[in-house]
C-alpha positions in Angstrom: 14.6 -14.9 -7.5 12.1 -12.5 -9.4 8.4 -12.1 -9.3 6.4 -9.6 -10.8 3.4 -9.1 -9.5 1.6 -6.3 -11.4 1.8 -3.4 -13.7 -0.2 -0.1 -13.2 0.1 2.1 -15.9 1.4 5.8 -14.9 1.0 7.9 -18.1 2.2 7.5 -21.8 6.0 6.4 -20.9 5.6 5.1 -17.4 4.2 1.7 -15.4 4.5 0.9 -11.7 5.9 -2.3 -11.6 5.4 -4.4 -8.3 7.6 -7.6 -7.7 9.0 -9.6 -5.7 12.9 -9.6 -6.0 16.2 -9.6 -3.8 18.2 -6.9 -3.1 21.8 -7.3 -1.8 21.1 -11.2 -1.0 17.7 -10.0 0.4 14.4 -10.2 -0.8 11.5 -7.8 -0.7 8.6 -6.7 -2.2 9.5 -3.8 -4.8 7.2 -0.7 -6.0 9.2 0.9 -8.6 8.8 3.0 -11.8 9.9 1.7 -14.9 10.5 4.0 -18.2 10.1 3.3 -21.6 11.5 6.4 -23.7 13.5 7.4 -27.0 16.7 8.5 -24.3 16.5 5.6 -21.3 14.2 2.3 -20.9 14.5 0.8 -17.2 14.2 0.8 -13.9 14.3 4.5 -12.2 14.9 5.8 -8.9 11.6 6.3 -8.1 9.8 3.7 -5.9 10.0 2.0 -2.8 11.1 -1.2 -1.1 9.1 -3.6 1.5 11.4 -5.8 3.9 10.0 -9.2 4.9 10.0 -7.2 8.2 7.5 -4.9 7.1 5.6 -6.8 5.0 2.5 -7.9 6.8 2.3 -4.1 8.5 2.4 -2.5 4.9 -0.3 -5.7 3.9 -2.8 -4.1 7.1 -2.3 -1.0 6.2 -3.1 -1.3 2.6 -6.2 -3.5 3.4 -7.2 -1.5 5.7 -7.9 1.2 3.3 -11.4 2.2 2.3 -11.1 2.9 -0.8 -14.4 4.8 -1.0 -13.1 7.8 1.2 -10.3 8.6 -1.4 -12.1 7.5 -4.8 -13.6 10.5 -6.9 -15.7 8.0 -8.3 -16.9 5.0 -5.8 -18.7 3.7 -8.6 -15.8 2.5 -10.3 -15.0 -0.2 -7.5 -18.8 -1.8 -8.5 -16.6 -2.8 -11.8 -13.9 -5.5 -10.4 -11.7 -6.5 -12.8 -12.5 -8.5 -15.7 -10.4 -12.4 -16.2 -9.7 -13.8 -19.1 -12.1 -16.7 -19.6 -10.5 -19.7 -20.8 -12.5 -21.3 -23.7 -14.9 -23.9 -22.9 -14.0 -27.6 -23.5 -16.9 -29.6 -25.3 -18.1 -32.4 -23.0 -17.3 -35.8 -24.5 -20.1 -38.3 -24.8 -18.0 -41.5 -24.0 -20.0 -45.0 -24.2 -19.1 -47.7 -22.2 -17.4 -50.6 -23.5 -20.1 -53.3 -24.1 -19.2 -55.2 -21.3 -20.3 -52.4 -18.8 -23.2 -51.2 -20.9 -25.6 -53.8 -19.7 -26.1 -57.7 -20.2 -26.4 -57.7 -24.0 -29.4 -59.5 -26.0 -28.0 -62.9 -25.5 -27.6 -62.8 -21.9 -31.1 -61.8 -21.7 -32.2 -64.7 -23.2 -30.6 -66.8 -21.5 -31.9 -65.5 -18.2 
């Protein structure tokens, strides 16, 4: 079981990659460097690992942050992040079949 989560790009040859995976039959929540380069491509050493044990400690901690008092510019979290918009279906004008449109000309007449 493997579930990325996000990628935060580091530099030029670097992204943080954060998943969900199992370690050793376990799983956790992984914060890990990946490397793409001319001599290696993959995971490195550097990172970190988030039992189920920890996780809703690490979760408070992290929400807990405000971001503000470590930002050099605040004015960057006024900007969330942008989704992609998914195109716009065109509304179909569907009639009703003539049965449910109404009594027709005849029936009117008749009444």
């Amino acid at each position: 079981m493997e579930k990325e989560l996000g990628k935060l790009k580091k530099n030029e040859t670097t992204d943080i990659i954060i998943r969900v995976d199992e370690y050793k039959g376990k799983k956790g929540l992984t914060i890990r460097e990946f490397v793409t380069s001319e001599k290696y491509t993959g995971f490195t050493k550097a990172g970190t690992r988030i039992s189920p044990e920890n996780f809703f400690s690490f979760r408070e901690m992290i929400n807990s942050i405000d971001s503000k008092e470590f930002m050099e510019n605040p004015e960057i979290l006024d900007s969330k992040p942008k989704k992609e918009k998914k195109p716009k279906k065109e509304a179909k004008s569907e009639s009703l079949p003539p049965e449910e449109d109404g009594p027709s000309e005849e029936e009117l007449a008749q009444e």
